[in-house]
PLY file of the C-alpha trace (Angstrom):
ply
format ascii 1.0
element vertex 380
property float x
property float y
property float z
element edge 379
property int vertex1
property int vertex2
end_header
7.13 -12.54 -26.14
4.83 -9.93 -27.71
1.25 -10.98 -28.03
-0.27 -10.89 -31.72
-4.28 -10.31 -30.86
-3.42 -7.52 -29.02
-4.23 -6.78 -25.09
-6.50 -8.76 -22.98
-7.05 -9.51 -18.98
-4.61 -12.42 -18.18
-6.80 -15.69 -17.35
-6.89 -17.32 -14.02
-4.54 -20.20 -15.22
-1.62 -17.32 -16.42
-1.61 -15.93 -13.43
2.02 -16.07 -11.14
1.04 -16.94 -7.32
4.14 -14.80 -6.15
2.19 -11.13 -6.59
-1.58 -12.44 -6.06
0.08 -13.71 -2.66
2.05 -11.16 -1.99
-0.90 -8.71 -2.74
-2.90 -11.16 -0.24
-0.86 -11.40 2.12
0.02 -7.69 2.31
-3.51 -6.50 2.46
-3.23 -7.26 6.20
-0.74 -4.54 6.83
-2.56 -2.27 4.65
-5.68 -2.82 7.48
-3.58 -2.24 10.21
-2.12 0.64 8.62
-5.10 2.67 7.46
-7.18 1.16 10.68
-5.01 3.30 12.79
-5.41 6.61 11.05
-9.16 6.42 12.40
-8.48 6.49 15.87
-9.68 10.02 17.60
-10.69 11.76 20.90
-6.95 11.94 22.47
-3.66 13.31 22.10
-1.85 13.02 18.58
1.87 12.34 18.78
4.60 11.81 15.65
2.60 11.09 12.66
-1.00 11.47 13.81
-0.51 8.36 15.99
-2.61 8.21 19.37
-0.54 8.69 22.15
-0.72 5.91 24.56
0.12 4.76 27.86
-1.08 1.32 28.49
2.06 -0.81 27.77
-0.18 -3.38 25.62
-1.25 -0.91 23.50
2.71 1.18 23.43
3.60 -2.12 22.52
1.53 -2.37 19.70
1.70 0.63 18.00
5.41 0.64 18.11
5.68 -2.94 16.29
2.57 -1.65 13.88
5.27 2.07 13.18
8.22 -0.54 12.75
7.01 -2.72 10.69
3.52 -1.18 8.75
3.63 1.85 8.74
4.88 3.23 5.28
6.01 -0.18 4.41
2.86 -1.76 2.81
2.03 0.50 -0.18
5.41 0.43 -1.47
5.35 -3.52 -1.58
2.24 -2.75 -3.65
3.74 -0.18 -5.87
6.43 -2.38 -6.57
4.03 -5.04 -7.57
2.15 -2.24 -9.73
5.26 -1.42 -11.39
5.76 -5.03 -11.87
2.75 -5.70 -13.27
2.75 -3.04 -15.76
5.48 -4.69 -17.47
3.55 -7.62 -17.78
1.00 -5.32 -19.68
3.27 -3.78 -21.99
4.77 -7.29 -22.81
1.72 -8.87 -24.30
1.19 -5.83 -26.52
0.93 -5.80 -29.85
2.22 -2.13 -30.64
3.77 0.57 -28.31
0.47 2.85 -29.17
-1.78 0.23 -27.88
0.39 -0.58 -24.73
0.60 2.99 -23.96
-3.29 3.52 -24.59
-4.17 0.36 -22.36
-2.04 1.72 -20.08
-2.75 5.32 -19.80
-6.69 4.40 -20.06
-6.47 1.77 -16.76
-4.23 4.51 -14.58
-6.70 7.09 -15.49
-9.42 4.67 -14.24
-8.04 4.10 -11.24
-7.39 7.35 -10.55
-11.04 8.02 -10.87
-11.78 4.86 -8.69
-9.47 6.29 -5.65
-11.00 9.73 -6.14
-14.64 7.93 -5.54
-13.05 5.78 -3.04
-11.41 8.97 -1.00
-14.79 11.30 -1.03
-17.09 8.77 -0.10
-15.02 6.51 2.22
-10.96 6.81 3.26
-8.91 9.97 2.33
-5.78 8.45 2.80
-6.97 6.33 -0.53
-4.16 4.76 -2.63
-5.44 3.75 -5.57
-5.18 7.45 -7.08
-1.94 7.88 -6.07
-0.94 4.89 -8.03
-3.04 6.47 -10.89
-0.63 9.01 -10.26
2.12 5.88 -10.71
1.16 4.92 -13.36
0.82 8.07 -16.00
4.62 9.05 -14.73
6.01 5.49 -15.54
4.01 4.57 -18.68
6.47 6.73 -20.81
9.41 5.20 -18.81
8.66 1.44 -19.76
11.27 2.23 -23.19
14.49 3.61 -20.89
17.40 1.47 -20.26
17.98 -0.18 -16.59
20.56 2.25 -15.52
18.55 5.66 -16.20
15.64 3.48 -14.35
17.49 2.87 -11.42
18.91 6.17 -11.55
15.57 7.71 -11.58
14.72 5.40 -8.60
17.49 6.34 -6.49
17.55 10.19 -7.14
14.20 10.16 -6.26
14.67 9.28 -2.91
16.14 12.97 -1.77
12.99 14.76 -2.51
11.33 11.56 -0.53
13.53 12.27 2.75
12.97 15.96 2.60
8.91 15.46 2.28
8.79 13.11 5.02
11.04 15.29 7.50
8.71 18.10 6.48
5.22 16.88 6.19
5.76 14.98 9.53
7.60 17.40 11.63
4.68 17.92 14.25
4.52 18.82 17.44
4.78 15.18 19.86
1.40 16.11 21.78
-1.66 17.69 20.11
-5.09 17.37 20.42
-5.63 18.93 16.94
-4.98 16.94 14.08
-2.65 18.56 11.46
-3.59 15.70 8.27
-7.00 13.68 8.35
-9.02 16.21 10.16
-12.32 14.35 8.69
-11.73 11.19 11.11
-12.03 13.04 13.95
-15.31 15.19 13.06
-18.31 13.85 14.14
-21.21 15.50 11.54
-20.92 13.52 8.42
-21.49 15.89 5.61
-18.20 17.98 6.98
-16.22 14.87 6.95
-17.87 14.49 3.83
-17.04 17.74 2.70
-13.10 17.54 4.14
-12.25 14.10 2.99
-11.41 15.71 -1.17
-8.66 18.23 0.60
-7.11 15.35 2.78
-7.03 13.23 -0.09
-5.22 15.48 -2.59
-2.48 16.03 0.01
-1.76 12.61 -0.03
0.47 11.65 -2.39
2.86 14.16 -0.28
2.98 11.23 2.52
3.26 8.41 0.11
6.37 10.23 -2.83
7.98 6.92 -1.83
5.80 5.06 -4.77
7.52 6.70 -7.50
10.75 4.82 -6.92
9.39 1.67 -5.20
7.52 1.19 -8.86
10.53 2.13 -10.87
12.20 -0.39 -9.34
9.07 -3.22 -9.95
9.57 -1.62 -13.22
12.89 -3.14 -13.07
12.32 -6.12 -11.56
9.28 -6.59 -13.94
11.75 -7.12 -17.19
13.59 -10.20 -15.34
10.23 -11.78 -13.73
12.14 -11.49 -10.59
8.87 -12.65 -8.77
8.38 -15.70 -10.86
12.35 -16.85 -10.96
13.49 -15.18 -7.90
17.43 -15.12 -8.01
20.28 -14.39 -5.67
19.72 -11.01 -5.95
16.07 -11.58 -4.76
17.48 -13.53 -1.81
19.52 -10.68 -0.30
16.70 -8.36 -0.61
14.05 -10.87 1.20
16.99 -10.40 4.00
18.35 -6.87 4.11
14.73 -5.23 2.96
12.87 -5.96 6.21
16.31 -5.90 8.25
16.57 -2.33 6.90
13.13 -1.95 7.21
12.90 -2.65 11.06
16.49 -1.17 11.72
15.20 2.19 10.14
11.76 2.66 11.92
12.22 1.57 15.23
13.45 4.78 16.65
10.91 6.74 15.49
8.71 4.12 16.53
10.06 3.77 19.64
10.21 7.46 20.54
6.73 8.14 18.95
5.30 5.61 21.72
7.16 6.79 24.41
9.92 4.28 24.72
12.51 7.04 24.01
13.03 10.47 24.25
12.24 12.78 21.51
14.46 15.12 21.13
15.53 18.15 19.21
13.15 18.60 16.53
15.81 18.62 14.04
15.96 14.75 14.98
12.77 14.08 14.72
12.89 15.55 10.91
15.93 13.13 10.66
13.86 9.92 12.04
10.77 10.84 9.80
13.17 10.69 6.67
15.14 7.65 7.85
11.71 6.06 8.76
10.25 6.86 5.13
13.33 5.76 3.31
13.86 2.75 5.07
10.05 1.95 4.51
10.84 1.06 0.94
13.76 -0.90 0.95
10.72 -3.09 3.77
8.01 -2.97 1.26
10.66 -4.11 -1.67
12.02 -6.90 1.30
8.62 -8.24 1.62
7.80 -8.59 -1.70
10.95 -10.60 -2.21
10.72 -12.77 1.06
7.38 -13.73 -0.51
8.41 -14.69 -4.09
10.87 -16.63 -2.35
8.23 -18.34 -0.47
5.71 -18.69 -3.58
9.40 -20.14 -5.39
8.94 -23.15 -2.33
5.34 -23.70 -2.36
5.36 -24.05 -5.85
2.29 -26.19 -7.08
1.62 -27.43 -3.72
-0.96 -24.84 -2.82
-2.83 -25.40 0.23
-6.14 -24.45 1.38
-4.47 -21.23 3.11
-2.10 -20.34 0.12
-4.92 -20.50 -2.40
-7.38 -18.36 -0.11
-4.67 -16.01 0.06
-3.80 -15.76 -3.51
-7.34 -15.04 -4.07
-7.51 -11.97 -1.65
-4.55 -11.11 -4.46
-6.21 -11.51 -7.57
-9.17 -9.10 -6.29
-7.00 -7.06 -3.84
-9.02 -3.63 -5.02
-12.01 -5.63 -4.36
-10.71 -6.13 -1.05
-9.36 -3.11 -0.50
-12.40 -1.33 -1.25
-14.21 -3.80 1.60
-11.66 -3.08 4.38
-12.85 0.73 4.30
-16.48 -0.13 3.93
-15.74 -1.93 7.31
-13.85 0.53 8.76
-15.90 3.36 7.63
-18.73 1.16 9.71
-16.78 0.47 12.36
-14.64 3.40 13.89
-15.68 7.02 12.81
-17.52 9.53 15.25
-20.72 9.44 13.21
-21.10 5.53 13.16
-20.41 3.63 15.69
-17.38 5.13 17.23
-15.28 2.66 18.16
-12.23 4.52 17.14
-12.99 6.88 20.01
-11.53 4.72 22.80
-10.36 1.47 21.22
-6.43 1.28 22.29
-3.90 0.41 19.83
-3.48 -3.45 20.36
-7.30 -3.67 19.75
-7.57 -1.96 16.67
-5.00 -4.14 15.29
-6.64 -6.79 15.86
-9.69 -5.83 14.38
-7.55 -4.82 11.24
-6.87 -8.37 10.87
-10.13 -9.85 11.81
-11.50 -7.40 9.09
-8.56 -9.09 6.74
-9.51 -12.11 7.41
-12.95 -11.71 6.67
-11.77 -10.38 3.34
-9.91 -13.36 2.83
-12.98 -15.57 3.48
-14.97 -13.10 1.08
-12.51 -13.49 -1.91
-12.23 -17.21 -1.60
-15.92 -17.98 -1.62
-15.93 -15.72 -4.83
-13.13 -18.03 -6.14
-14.95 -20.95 -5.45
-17.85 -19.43 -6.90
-15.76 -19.13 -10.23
-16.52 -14.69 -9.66
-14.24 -11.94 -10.19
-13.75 -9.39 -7.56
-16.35 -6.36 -9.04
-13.74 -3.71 -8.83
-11.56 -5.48 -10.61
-13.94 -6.38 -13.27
-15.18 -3.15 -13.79
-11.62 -1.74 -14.31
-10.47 -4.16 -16.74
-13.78 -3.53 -18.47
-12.96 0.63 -18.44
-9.41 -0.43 -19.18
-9.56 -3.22 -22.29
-10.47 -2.74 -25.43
-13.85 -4.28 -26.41
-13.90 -7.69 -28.33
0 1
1 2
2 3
3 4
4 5
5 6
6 7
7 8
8 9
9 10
10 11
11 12
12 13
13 14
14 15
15 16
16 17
17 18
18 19
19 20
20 21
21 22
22 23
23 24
24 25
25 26
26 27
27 28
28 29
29 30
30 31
31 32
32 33
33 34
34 35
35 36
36 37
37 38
38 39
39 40
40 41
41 42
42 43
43 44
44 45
45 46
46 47
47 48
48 49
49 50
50 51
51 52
52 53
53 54
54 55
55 56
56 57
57 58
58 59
59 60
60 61
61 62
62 63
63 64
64 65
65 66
66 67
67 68
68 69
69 70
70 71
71 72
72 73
73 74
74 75
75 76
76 77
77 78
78 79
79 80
80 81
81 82
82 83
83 84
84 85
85 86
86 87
87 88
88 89
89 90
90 91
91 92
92 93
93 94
94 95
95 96
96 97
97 98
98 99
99 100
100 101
101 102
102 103
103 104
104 105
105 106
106 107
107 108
108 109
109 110
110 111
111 112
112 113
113 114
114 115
115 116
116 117
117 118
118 119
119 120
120 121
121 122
122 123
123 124
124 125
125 126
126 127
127 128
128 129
129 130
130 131
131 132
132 133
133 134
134 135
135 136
136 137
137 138
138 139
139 140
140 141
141 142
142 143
143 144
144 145
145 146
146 147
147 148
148 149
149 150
150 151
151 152
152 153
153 154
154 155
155 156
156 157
157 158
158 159
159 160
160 161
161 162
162 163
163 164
164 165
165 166
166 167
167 168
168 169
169 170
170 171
171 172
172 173
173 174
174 175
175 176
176 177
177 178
178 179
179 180
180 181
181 182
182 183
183 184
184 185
185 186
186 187
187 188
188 189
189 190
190 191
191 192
192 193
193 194
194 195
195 196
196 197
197 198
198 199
199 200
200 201
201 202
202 203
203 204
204 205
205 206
206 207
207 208
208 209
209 210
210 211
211 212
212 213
213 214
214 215
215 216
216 217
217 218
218 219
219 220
220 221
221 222
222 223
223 224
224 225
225 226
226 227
227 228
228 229
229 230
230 231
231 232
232 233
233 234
234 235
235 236
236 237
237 238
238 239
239 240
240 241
241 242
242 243
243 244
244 245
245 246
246 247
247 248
248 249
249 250
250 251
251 252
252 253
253 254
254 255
255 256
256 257
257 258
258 259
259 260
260 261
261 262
262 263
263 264
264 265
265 266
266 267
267 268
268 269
269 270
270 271
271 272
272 273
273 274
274 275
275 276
276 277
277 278
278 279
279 280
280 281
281 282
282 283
283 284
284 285
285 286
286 287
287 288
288 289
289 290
290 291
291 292
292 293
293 294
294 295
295 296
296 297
297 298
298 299
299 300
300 301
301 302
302 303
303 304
304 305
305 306
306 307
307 308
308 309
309 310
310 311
311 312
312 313
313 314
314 315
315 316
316 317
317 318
318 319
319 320
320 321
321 322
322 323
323 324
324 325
325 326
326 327
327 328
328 329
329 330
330 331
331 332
332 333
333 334
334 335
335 336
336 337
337 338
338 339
339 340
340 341
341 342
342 343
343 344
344 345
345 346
346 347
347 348
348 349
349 350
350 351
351 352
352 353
353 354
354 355
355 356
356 357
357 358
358 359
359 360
360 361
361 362
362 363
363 364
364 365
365 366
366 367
367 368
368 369
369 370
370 371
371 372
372 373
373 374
374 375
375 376
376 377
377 378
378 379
C-alpha cells in the first residue's frame, strides 16, 4: 500500500527480522572476506590470495574461496535491491520515490568514496551507490524484462571475472590492492582512490543479484518465503560450493592449475556461481527468520541488530582491520596464516555484534545509518 505523508525511515517495530538477520549474520563473511585481502609479504596466487603451505591454513583459505569469497556482497545486493522496493512502496508519488531514492544512492556513494580513501579500497558501499542509480529507473518494468536484465547480465559478469582474474598462480607483486602491501602511509593513502575505482570491475555481479532482490522485493519473498524460496535456500549454496571449489581448491594447492584458459573458465564459473550462493543464503535465512518467528532469542536479536546498523558495522570492521593488519600499523597481516586471520575476522564480527546490541539496548541508532537517512529523507 502506498503511504499518504510521504517517505520516512521505517521504525524499529516495522522492521522484518529476515534482512536485519540476514544482513547480521552475513557481516561475518564480509570480515573474512575483506580480512584476507590485507594479508602481504609472500607469494600471491589466483585472486591475490596468499599462497600457503601449512595444511591448517590451505585448509582454510580454500573453505573461506568456496564459500566467501564473492558470495557475501551479492547476498547484500540482493537485500539492497530488496529493500529499495520497500522504499518506493511507501511513496507517495513516483517523483518523490525516485528523488528519495536517487538522493540516498548518491549518499552512499559519497560514504564508500570516504570509506575507500581513508580506510578499505575494496569498499562496497559505492558500488552499491552505483546499484542503486542503475535500478532506480527500473523499479516501473515488468518481471520478465527484470529477470531478463538479470540473466543477460551475467555474460559480461563471466567475461570480467575470467579477465580481471587471469593472473599469473605465483607473484610476489600484487596486480589489484597494491596499497595493502605498501608500508609508508601517505602512498597507500595516495593509491587506495585508483584501487577503489577499479572495483566495481570485481564485484559486476551486483547488478543482477539486485535486480533479482528487485524481484523478490515486489512478493516480500523474505517476509513470506514460499516454495520457490525453499529451492533456492537449497540449490543457491549447493551451486554456490559446487561452483567455487575448484578454483578454490587449485588456488590452494589441492589441484593442479592448469592451462590458463581454465583458469579464465574457473574464475567465471567461480563468479557466477557466487551469486546464485549469496541469493541461497539470503533465502536459507528468511527461511530460518520464517521458524524463529517471534521467538527471538538473546542471539537472534543481537544479530538482527548488527542488521539494522550493518553500515555502522561495516564501517567498524575496517577501522579494526585498518588497526590491525597493514604494514604501517601493526602488521599483523605480514605473517598471520590464513586460518588465523579468519578467525580474527570473526572475533572482529563478534565484537561488532556486541557493539550494535549494546546500542540497541541503549535505544541508539548505528551513526552511519543515521546520518544517511538524515542526507537521504526529506526534513519534517
Amino acid at each position: 500500500m502506498v503511504a499518504t505523508l510521504g517517505l520516512r525511515p521505517v521504525g524499529e517495530g516495522e522492521r522484518q527480522l529476515a534482512p536485519d538477520l540476514a544482513r547480521g549474520v552475513m557481516l561475518a563473511l564480509i570480515a573474512v572476506a575483506n580480512s584476507a585481502i590485507y594479508l602481504y609479504g609472500r607469494p600471491y596466487g589466483i585472486r591475490q590470495h596468499i599462497i600457503e603451505h601449512d595444511l591448517p591454513d590451505r585448509t582454510a583459505a580454500a573453505l573461506s574461496m568456496a564459500f566467501v569469497d564473492g558470495r557475501a556482497y551479492p547476498m547484500f545486493a540482493a537485500l539492497f535491491g530488496y529493500g529499495m522496493v520497500q522504499i518506493w512502496n511507501r511513496r507517495r508519488d513516483d517523483v518523490e520515490g525516485r528523488r528519495v531514492l536517487k538522493r540516498r544512492s548518491l549518499w552512499l556513494l559519497a560514504f564508500g568514496a570516504v570509506h575507500a580513501v581513508l580506510l578499505f579500497s575494496g569498499d562496497v558501499l559505492g558500488v552499491y551507490g552505483l546499484l542503486g542509480l542503475a535500478t532506480v529507473r527500473l523499479l516501473r518494468v515488468r518481471d520478465r524484462t527484470l529477470l531478463v536484465l538479470a540473466g543477460v547480465w551475467l555474460v559480461p559478469v563471466a567475461l570480467l571475472s575470467a579477465l580481471a582474474y587471469n593472473t599469473p598462480q605465483a607473484t610476489y607483486q600484487r596486480t589489484i590492492f597494491w596499497s595493502y602491501a605498501v608500508e609508508d602511509p601517505l602512498t597507500a593513502l595516495a593509491l587506495r582512490p585508483i584501487e577503489w575505482v577499479m572495483t566495481p570491475v570485481g564485484m559486476a555481479g551486483v547488478f543482477t543479484a539486485g535486480l533479482v532482490g528487485v524481484w523478490a522485493g515486489r512478493r516480500e519473498l523474505l517476509a513470506v518465503p514460499d516454495a520457490l524460496v525453499r529451492r533456492a535456500a537449497v540449490w543457491g549454496p549447493v551451486t554456490g560450493v559446487l561452483g567455487g571449489l575448484p578454483l578454490a581448491l587449485t588456488a590452494t594447492g589441492f589441484l593442479e592449475a592448469g592451462e590458463p584458459a581454465a583458469l579464465m573458465a574457473l574464475n567465471a564459473v567461480h563468479m557466477v556461481s557466487g551469486i546464485a550462493a549469496g541469493l541461497g543464503y539470503a533465502a536459507l535465512i528468511a527461511l530460518l527468520a520464517q521458524r524463529i518467528g517471534t521467538r527471538r532469542g538473546p542471539l537472534v536479536t543481537a544479530l538482527s541488530a548488527c542488521g539494522q546498523r550493518s553500515m555502522t558495522s561495516y564501517l567498524l570492521q575496517s577501522v579494526a582491520f585498518v588497526a590491525l593488519l597493514p604494514p604501517y600499523t601493526i602488521g599483523l597481516g605480514g605473517w598471520l596464516g590464513s586460518a588465523a586471520t579468519v578467525a580474527l575476522a570473526l572475533g572482529t564480527w563478534a565484537a561488532t555484534v556486541v557493539v550494535a546490541e549494546s546500542m540497541r539496548r541503549a535505544g541508539v541508532r548505528g551513526p552511519a545509518e543515521t546520518l544517511l537517512r538524515r542526507l537521504a529523507y526529506p526534513r519534517g
